[in-house]
C-alpha positions as CSV (number, residue, x, y, z in Angstrom):
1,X,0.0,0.0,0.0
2,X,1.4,3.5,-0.8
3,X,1.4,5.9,1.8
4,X,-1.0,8.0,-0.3
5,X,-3.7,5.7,-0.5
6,X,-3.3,5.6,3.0
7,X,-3.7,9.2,3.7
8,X,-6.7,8.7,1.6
9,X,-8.0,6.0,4.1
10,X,-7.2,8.2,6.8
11,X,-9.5,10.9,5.5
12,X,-12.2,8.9,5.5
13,X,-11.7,7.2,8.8
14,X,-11.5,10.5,10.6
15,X,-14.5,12.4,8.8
16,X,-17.0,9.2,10.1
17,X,-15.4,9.5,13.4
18,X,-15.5,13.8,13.5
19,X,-19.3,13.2,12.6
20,X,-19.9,10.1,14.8
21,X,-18.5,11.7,17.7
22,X,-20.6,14.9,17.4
23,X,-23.5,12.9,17.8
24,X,-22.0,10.8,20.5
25,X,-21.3,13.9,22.7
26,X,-24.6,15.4,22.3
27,X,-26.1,12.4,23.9
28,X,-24.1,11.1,26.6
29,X,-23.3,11.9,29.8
30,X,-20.7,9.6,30.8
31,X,-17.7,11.2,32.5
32,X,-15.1,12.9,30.2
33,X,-12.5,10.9,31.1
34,X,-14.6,7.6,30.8
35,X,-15.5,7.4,27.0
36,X,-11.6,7.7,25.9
37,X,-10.9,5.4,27.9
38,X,-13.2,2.9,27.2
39,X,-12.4,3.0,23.6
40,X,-8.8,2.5,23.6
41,X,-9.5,-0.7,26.1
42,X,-12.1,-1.8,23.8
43,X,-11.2,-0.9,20.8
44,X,-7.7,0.5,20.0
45,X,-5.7,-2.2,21.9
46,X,-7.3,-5.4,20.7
47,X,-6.9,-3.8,16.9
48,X,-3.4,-3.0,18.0
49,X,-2.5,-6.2,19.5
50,X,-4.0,-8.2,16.5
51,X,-1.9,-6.1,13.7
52,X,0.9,-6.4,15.7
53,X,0.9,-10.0,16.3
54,X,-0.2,-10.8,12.5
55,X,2.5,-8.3,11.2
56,X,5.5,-11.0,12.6
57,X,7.8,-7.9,12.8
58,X,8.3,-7.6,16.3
59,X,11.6,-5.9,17.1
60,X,12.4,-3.5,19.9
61,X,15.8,-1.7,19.8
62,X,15.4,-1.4,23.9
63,X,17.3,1.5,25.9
64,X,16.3,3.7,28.1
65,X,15.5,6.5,25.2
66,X,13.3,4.1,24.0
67,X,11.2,4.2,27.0
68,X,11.3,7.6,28.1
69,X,9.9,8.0,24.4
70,X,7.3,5.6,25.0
71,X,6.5,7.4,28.0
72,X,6.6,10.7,26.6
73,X,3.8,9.7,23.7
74,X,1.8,7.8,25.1
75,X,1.3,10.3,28.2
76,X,0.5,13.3,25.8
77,X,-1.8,11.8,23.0
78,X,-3.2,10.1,26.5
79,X,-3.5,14.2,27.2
80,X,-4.6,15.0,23.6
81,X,-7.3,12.4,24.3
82,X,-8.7,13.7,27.6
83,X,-8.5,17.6,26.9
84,X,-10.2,17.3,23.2
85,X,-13.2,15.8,24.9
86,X,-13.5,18.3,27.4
87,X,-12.8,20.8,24.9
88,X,-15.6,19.7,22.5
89,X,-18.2,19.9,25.1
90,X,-17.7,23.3,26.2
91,X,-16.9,24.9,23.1
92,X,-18.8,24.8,19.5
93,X,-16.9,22.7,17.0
94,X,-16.0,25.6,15.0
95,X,-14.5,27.5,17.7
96,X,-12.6,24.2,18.3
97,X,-11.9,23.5,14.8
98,X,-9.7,27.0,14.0
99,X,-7.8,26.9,17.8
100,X,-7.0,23.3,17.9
101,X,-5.1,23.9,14.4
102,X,-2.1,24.7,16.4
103,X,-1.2,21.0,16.3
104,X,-0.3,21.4,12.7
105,X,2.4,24.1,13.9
106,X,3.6,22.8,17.1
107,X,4.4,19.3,15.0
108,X,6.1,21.2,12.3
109,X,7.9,23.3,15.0
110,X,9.0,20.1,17.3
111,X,9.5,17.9,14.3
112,X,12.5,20.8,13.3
113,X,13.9,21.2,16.6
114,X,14.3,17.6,17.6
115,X,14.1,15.8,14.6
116,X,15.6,17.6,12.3
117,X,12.8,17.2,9.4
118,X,12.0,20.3,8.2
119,X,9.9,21.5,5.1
120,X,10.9,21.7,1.0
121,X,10.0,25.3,-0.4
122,X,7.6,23.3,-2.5
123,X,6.1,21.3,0.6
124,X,6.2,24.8,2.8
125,X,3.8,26.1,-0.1
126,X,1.6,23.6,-0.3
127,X,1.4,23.2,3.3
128,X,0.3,27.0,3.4
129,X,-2.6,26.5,1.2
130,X,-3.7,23.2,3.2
131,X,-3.7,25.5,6.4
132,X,-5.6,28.3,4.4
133,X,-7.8,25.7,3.6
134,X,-8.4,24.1,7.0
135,X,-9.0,27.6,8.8
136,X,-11.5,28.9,5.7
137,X,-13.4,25.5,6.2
138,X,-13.6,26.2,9.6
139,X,-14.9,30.0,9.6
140,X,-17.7,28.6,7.2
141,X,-20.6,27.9,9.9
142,X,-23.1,30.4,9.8
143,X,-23.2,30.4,13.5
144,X,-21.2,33.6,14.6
145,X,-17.7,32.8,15.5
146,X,-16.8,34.6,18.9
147,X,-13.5,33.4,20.1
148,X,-13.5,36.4,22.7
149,X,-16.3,35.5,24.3
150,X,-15.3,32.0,25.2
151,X,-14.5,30.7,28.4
152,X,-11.0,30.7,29.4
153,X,-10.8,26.7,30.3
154,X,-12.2,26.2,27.2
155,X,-9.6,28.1,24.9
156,X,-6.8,26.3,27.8
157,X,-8.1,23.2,26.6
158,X,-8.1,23.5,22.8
159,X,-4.8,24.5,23.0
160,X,-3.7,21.7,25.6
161,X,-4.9,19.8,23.2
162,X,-3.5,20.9,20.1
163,X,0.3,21.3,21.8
164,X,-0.4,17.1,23.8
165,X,-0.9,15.5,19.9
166,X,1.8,18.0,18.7
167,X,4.4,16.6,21.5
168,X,3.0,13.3,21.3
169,X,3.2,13.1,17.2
170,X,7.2,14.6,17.2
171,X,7.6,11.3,20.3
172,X,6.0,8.8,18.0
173,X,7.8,9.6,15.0
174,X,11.1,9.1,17.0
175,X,10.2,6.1,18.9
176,X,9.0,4.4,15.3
177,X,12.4,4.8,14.5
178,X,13.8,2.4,17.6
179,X,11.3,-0.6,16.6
180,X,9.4,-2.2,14.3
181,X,5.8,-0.8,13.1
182,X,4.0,-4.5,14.3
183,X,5.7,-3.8,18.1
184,X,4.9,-0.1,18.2
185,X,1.0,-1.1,17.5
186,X,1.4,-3.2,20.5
187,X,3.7,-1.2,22.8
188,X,3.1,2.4,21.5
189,X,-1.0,2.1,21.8
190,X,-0.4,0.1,25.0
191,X,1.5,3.4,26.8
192,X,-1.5,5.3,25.5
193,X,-4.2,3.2,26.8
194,X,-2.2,2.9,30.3
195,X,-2.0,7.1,30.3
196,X,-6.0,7.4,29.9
197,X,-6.9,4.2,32.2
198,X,-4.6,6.6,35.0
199,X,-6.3,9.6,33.6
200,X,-10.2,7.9,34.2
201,X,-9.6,6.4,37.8
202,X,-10.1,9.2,39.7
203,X,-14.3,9.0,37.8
204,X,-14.3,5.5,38.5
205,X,-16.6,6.3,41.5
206,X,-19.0,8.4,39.4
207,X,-19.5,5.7,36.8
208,X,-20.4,3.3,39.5
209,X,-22.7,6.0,40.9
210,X,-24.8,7.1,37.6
211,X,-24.2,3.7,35.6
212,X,-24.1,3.1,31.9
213,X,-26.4,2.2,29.0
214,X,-24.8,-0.1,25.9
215,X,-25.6,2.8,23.7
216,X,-23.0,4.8,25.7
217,X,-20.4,1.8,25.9
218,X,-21.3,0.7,22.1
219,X,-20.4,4.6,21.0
220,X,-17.2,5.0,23.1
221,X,-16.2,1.6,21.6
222,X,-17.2,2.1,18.2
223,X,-15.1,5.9,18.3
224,X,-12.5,3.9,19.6
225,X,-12.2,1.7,16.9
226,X,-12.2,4.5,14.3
227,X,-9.0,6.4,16.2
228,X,-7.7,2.9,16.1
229,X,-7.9,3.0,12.1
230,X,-6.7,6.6,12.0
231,X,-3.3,5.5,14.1
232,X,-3.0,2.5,11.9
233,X,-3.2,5.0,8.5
234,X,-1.4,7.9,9.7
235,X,1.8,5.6,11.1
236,X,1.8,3.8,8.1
237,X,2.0,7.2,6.4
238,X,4.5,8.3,8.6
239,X,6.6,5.4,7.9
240,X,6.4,5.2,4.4
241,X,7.5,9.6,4.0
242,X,9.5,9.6,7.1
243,X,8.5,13.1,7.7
244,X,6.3,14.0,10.2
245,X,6.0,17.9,9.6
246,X,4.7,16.9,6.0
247,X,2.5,14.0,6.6
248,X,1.0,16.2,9.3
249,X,0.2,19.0,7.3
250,X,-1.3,16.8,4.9
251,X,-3.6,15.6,7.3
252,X,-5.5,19.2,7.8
253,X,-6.9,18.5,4.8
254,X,-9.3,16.6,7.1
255,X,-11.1,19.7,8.0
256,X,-12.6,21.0,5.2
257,X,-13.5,17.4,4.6
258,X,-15.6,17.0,7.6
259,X,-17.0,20.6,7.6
260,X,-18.3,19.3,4.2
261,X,-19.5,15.9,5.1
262,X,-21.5,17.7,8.0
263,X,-23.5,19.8,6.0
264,X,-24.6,17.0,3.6
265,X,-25.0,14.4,6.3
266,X,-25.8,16.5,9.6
267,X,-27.3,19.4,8.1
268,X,-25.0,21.8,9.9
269,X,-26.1,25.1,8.2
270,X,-22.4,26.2,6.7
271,X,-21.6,28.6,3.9
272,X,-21.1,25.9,1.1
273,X,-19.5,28.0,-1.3
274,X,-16.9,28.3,1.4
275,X,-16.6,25.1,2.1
276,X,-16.3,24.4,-1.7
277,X,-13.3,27.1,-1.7
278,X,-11.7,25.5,1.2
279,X,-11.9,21.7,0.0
280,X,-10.4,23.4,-4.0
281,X,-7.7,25.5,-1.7
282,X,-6.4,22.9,0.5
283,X,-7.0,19.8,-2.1
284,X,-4.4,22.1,-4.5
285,X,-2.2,22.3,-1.3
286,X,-2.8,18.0,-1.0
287,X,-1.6,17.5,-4.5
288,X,1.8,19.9,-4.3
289,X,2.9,18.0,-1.4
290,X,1.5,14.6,-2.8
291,X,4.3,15.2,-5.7
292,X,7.0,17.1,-4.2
């Protein structure tokens, strides 16, 4: 499998689970630390486990490096988890959407400093018009965008978020590069799950209390499964360019796509020639990187 088709699976994978989720949210009232972590025990490790096992390619270049890298992503996309669903319920997606795009330049920024992977001219353009595309998308719901009137936890935690998967994607990239992709879908997804297990103890009490219907277990499992198939895609990505500024650039491209599903499928009362500017801007932006 090229690495673009699986970008192209990755798209796809994360619109369902942008649009499931919004639905999920609106109806449940599970803890917010409960439903992440529900679908990474339920959903992301057993996928991990079973790709990693069938994959045969097992290796782990152990050192102490390798651990504290381990440590490192699978306590901030553990983070990233957490304060996105936090975020999301205080906030309107839109007002979400254009703060938490920080996490495009916090990767690009970390994946420079420590890394050393930087950006072609070419790549730097067309990663320009995938941003321009992400934030237009984002600034084409019809309900007013205030960002000065939001709450300050809410703003905190959009941009928690955004700099936890930033940290966490730059920590990924270089522990890939100390084992093979079949042990890091065991191992790497296993520090994650541990991080948001920690993270949902201290509601344990409150579950117990309130309880829980299938529908809410069914929906935190079935989201989990989906970021389970966006990890799968995006590393496999990430393996295949070996760039993690680029291939995560190329992934904003994700925006304009959902903003565009949701007004077909949820009705979500957007600007559609907007949207339609966004999806030309940014999909000009996907192919410049695509060939560069």
């Amino acid at each position: 499998m090229t690495w673009q088709l699986s970008i192209g699976l990755f798209f796809i994978f994360a619109v369902v689970q942008s649009l499931y989720q919004r639905v999920y949210l609106k109806g449940s009232h599970l803890p917010e630390t409960i439903a992440p972590a529900l679908g990474y025990v339920f959903g992301v490790m057993p996928i991990g486990i079973a790709v990693g096992l069938a994959s045969g390619h097992l290796h782990i270049d152990w050192s102490l490096q390798t651990v504290m890298l381990l440590i490192i992503e699978g306590a901030f996309i553990g983070l990233f988890n957490w304060f996105s669903f936090k975020a999301i319920k205080r906030m309107n997606i839109s007002q979400y959407e254009i703060i938490f795009q920080v996490f495009a330049v916090t990767t690009v920024i970390l994946g420079w400093l420590f890394l050393g992977e930087g950006l072609t001219f070419a790549q730097l353009i067309g990663s320009l018009l995938l941003m321009t595309g992400a934030l237009l998308a984002a600034s084409a719901h019809k309900q007013k965008i205030a960002l000065g009137n939001l709450r300050n936890d809410a703003v905190f935690l959009a941009l928690a978020a955004a700099v936890c998967i930033g940290i966490g994607l730059v920590a990924e990239k270089a522990a890939l590069g100390r084992m093979d992709l079949g042990a890091y879908f065991i191992v790497g997804f296993a520090t994650q799950t541990i991080a948001l297990m920690i993270i949902a103890a201290r509601d344990i009490p409150k579950l117990k209390k309130q309880g829980m219907t299938w529908q809410q277990f069914r929906g935190a499992w079935f989201i989990g499964i989906l970021s389970c198939l966006i990890g799968l895609t995006y590393i496999y990505a990430l393996r295949k360019v070996d760039n993690v500024s680029l291939v995560t650039m190329i992934t904003t491209f994700q925006l304009p796509l959902i903003v565009l599903a949701a007004f077909f499928i949820l009705k979500e009362r957007d600007n559609l020639a907007r949207v339609g500017l966004a999806c030309a801007i940014g999909f000009v932006g996907l192919l410049i990187n695509a060939m560069s």
